[in-house]
C-alpha positions, 0 to 999 in steps of 0.5 A, a space after each residue: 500500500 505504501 508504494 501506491 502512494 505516489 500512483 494515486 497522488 499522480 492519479 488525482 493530480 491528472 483528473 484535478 488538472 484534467 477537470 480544470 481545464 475543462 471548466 475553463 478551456 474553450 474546445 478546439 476550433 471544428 472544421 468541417 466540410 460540404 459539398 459545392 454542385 456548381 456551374 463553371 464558365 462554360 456551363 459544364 457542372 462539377 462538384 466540389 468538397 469546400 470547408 466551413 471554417 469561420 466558426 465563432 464560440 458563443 451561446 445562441 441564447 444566453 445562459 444556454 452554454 456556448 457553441 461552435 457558429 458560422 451564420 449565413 448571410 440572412 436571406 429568403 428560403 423556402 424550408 421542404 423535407 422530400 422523401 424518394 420513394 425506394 430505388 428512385 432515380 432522378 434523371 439527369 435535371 438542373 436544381 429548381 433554385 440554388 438550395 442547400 441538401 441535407 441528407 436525414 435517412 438513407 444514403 443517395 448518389 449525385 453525378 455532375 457533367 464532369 463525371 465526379 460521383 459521390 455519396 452522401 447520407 446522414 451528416 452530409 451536406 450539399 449546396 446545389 447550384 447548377 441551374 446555369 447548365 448548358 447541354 454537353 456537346 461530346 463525351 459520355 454525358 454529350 446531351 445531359 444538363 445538370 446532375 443526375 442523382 438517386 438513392 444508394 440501396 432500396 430504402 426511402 431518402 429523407 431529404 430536408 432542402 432549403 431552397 434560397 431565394 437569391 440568384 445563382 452565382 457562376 464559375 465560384 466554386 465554394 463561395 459560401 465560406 
């Protein structure tokens, strides 16, 4: 017993430490990401992954605790949840508006013109803005216009879409943040 003195002095001086640092130490700054469906100059549609990284740390409400925050512009929205049925296959179309896609349930696949293919499910985040297309004139895609897109597996996608208001903007990928 005698030569676990100096084990358990070391045990509580690391959690004491430990404790107070939590207490007062605001966490590591996050990083995250999403994915940037854009349109370059020529009207050709590509996907690109952009990081999310002016984050600020304060409460929302006080006295709720602080947390991580990166705003947007204000601007109008229209808020929507979609559910595609199972096996659905979207074809090959622009979005309506430049709207933001948030994966809920399920797991689906996006193609732009250029041929980049991902996947996305819960967690995941896209910004699709190729409504400024223009057919492909050659190549495997010669004729398509936008992205084409469907659900991974044979279960229903819930998608929760906010569809923006502004214009979109052309040959920015990543512009947001």
């Amino acid at each position: 017993m005698k030569h676990l003195w100096p084990l358990l002095l070391l045990l509580i001086a690391v959690s004491l430490s430990t404790i107070a640092q939590a207490a007062g130490a605001k966490p590591a700054k996050p990083l995250r990401s999403y994915q940037h469906l854009w349109t370059d100059a020529h009207g050709v549609s590509h996907i690109a992954r952009c990081p999310v990284s002016n984050f600020f740390f304060k409460s929302m409400e006080p006295p709720a605790g602080p947390q991580w925050q990166d705003p947007m512009p204000p601007q109008t929205a229209t808020v929507m949840m979609t559910v595609q049925p199972r096996h659905w296959k979207g074809d090959w179309h622009a979005d309506p508006k430049p709207q933001w896609i948030v994966p809920l349930k399920g797991r689906w696949w996006v193609r732009a013109m250029d041929g980049t293919r991902i996947e996305m499910g819960p967690g995941d985040l896209l910004f699709g803005e190729d409504q400024n297309v223009s057919p492909m004139l050659s190549g495997p895609y010669k004729g398509k216009m936008g992205h084409d897109a469907g659900n991974v597996g044979n279960e229903e996608v819930t998608l929760l879409v906010i569809q923006s208001a502004n214009p979109p903007e052309r040959d920015k990928p990543c512009h947001y943040y």
